[in-house]
N, C-alpha and C positions, 0 to 999 in steps of 0.2 A: 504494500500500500504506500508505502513513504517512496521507494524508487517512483512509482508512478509519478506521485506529486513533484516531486522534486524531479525527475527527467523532466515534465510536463514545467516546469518553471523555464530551463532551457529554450524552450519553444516560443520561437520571436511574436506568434498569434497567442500564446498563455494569457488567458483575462486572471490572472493571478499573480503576486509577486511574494518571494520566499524572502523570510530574515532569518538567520540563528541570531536566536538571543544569548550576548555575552556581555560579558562588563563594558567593550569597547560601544555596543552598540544602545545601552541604556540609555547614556543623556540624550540618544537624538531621540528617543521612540517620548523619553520625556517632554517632547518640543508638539509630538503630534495632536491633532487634536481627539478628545477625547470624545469614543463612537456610541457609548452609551446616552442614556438618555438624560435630558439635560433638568438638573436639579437646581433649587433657589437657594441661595444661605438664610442661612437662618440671621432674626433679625440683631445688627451690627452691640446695640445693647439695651438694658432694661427700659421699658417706657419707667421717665418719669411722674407721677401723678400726686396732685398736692389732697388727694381726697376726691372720693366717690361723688358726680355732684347731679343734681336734677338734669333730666333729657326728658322731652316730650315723650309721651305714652307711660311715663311714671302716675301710680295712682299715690297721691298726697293726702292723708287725714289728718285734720286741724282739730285741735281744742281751745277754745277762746273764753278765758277767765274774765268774769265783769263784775266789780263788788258794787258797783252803782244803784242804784232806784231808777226806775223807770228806763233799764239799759232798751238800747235799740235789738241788742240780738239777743238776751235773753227774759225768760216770763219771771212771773214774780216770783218769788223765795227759789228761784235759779238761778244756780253761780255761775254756770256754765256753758255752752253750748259745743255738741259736736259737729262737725261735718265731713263725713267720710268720704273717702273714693273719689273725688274730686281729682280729674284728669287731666294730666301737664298738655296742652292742646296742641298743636304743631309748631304754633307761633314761640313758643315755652314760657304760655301765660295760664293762669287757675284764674278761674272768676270770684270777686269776696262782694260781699254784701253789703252794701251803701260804700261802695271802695273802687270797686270796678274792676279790669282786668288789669292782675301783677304778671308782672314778668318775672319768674325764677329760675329758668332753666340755666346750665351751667355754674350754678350756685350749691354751695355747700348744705346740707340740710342746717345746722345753723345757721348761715347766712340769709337763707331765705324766712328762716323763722322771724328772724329780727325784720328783714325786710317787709314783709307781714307786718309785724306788730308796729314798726315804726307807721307803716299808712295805715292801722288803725287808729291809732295814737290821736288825730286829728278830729273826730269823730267820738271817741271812746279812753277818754285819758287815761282811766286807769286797764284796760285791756291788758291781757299777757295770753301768748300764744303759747300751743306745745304742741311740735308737728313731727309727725312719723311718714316716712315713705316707703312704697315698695316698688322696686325695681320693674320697670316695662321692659318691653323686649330690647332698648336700646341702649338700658344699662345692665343688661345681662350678658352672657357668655354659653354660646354652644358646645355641647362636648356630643360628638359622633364618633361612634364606631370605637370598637377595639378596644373598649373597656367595661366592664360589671353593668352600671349605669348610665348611659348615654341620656344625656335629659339638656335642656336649659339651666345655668344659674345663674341667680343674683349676682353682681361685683358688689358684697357686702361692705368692702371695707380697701383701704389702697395699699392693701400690701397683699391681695389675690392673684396670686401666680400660677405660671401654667402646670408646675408640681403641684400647687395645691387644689387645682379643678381637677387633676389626673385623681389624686386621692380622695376627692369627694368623690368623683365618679365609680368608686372602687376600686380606680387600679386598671395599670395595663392587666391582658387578660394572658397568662402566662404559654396561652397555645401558639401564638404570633411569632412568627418566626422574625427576628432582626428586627423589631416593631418600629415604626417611622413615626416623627410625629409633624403636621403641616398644620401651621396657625394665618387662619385669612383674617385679615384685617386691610378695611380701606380698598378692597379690591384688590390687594396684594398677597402674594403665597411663600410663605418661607417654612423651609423644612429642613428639621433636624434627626436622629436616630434617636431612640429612648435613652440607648446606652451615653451618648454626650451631654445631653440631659442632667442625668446622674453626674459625670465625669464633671464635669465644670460646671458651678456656679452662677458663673458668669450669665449660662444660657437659660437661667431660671426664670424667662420675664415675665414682667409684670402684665394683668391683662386688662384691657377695659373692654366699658360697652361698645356690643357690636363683634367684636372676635366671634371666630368658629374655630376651635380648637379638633382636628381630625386624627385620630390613629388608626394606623392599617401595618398590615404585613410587607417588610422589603419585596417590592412586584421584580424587582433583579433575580437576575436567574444567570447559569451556564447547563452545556449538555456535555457529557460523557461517551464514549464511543470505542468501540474497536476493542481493544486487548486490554481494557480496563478495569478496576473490580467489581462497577457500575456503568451498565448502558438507561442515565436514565437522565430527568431534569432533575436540577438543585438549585434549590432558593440559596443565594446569599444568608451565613448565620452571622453576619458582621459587618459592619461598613465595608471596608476593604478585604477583598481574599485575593492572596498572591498566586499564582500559577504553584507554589509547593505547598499553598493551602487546596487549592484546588485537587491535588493528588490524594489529598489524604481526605480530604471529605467522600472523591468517589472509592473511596478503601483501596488506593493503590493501584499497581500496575500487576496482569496478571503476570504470575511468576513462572507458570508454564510456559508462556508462548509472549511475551512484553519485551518489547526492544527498548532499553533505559536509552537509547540513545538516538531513537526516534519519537522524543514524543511532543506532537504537534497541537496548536490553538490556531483555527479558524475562526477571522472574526473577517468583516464584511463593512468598510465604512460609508459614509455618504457621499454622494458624487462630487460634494462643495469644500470636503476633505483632503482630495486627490489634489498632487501636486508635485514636480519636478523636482523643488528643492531638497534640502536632507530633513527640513523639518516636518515632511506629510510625508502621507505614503505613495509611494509611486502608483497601485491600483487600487480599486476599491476593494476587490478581495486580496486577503493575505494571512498569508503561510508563516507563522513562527514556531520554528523548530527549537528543540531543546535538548541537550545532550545532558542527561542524568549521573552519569559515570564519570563526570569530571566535578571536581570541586569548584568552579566558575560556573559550570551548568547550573551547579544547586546552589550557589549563590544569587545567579541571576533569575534562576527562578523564583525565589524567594522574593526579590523586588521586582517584580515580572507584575502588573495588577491585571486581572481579570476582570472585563468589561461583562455587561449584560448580553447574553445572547451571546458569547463564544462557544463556540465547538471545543472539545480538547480528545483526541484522537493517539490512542497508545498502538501505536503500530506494529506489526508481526514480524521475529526473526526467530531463526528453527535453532540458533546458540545466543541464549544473552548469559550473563551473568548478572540476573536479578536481586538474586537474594542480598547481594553487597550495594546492591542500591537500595534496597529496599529496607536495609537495614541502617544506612546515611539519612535518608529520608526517617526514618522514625529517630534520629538521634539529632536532627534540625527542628522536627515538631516539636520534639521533649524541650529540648530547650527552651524554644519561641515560648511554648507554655510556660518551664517553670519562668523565663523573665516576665511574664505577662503577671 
């Protein structure tokens, strides 16, 4: 299978171009552009927020204190008056009674309190307000998919983050493979891994109304083929998997019939990628071969990354000497692990 490919590279009509991958030829393959599919950073850092504050579609309930005689808004031997459910309107005004239409929105729930009671004040001297709101859909926060819970929440408070809506919601859901997480806000999409989440701090942000916070499974994949310990698809279980990750997730190269020194990734780029210089690849399709039996091989395998949608292809020789590769490959895994 490998003579084919590689005779078939010689051929001046070949719609393919062959690389061995070694140490000399990593920095340029670093220069190429990257075939998989194109992801958003995640966002640069925390929103700042001075406090959770009124958005139209918040429902607002007032209480209005009057120790007066004869008050305007309350009956006799009535201290009090409520008014419930009273809806921040589009404009982000409430209507009040002999007052007219306030404008609250973008206000603090103290701030509008006072607001409130200051234009009663003109009316009703001794008045005192105490006002409660609940969150509308535009200060709340979506959580979809891929967790316990998936519901709507309130932003109670300005220190609600995107950990802490994960753990209201119950939790990633632990079947997900490499779980992803993508937060829309503003029309924009940025996406990070669970695992980075956890890892840095930094990417804990804060969330306000309007987000949609999404979790789903890494949709990346590669396929396995020929003389390997799996002919089958595989989800990425990690941001990054190296061509000698990629080995050992399909369990290796068969040790009866596996040529350590033919083993191949087919990957296919887009026509807007193709390019003469050294920094593209010369065809859209292309052939990088890997020679396992040397220590450069499993070097460069190791920083070799694995696109979505490669082939990786262990091709047939009737003498290899597997078992000593096979045995180098499980002593680079062991390691990677114990540093990890």
């Amino acid at each position: 299978m490998d003579y084919e490919i590689l005779q078939g590279a010689d051929d001046p009509d070949a719609d393919f171009a062959v690389y061995p991958v070694t140490r000399e030829f990593l920095p340029a393959l670093a220069k190429w552009p990257h075939p998989g599919p194109h992801r958003h950073g995640w966002i640069s850092h925390s929103h700042t927020a001075s406090g959770p504050t009124i958005r139209p579609g918040d429902l607002v309930s007032l209480r209005v204190w009057d120790s007066t005689e004869n008050s305007l808004l309350t009956a006799t031997e009535q201290q009090a008056v409520d008014l419930s459910d009273i809806e921040v309107s589009k404009t982000g005004a409430i209507f009040m009674p002999y007052v007219g239409d306030l404008n609250i929105a973008g206000k603090t729930t103290d701030q509008a309190r006072l607001h409130i009671q200051t234009a009663l004040e003109g009316i009703i001297p001794s008045a005192q307000v105490q006002l409660s709101v609940v969150p509308g859909r535009k200060n709340s926060v979506d959580l979809v998919g891929g967790v316990t819970k998936p519901g709507t929440y309130p932003v109670v408070d300005d220190h609600f983050t995107v950990l802490g809506l994960l753990a209201a919601g119950g939790g990633v859901m632990p079947s997900l493979v490499n779980p992803q997480v993508r937060l829309i806000r503003n029309g924009r999409s940025y996406e990070t891994s669970i695992d980075r989440l956890y890892e840095t701090p930094s990417k804990n942000s804060l969330l306000i109304g309007g987000d949609t916070l999404i979790v789903e499974e890494d949709e990346r994949y590669f396929l396995s083929y020929g003389s390997t310990g799996q002919e089958a698809l595989h989800r990425f279980p990690k941001d990054t998997v190296s061509a000698l990750d990629a080995v050992s997730i399909m369990s290796g190269i068969n040790d009866a019939r596996g040529d350590p020194e033919g083993v191949l990734i087919l990957r296919e780029y887009p026509a807007n990628a193709v390019g003469s210089s050294p920094d593209r690849p010369r065809m859209q399709r292309v052939v990088f071969t890997f020679d396992l039996t040397t220590s450069d091989g499993l070097f460069s395998a190791g920083r070799f990354q694995i696109a979505s949608g490669d082939l990786l292809v262990g091709t047939e020789s009737p003498v290899t000497n597997v078992r000593t590769v096979l045995g180098l490959i499980g002593l680079a895994v062991g390691a990677a692990a114990a540093v990890d």
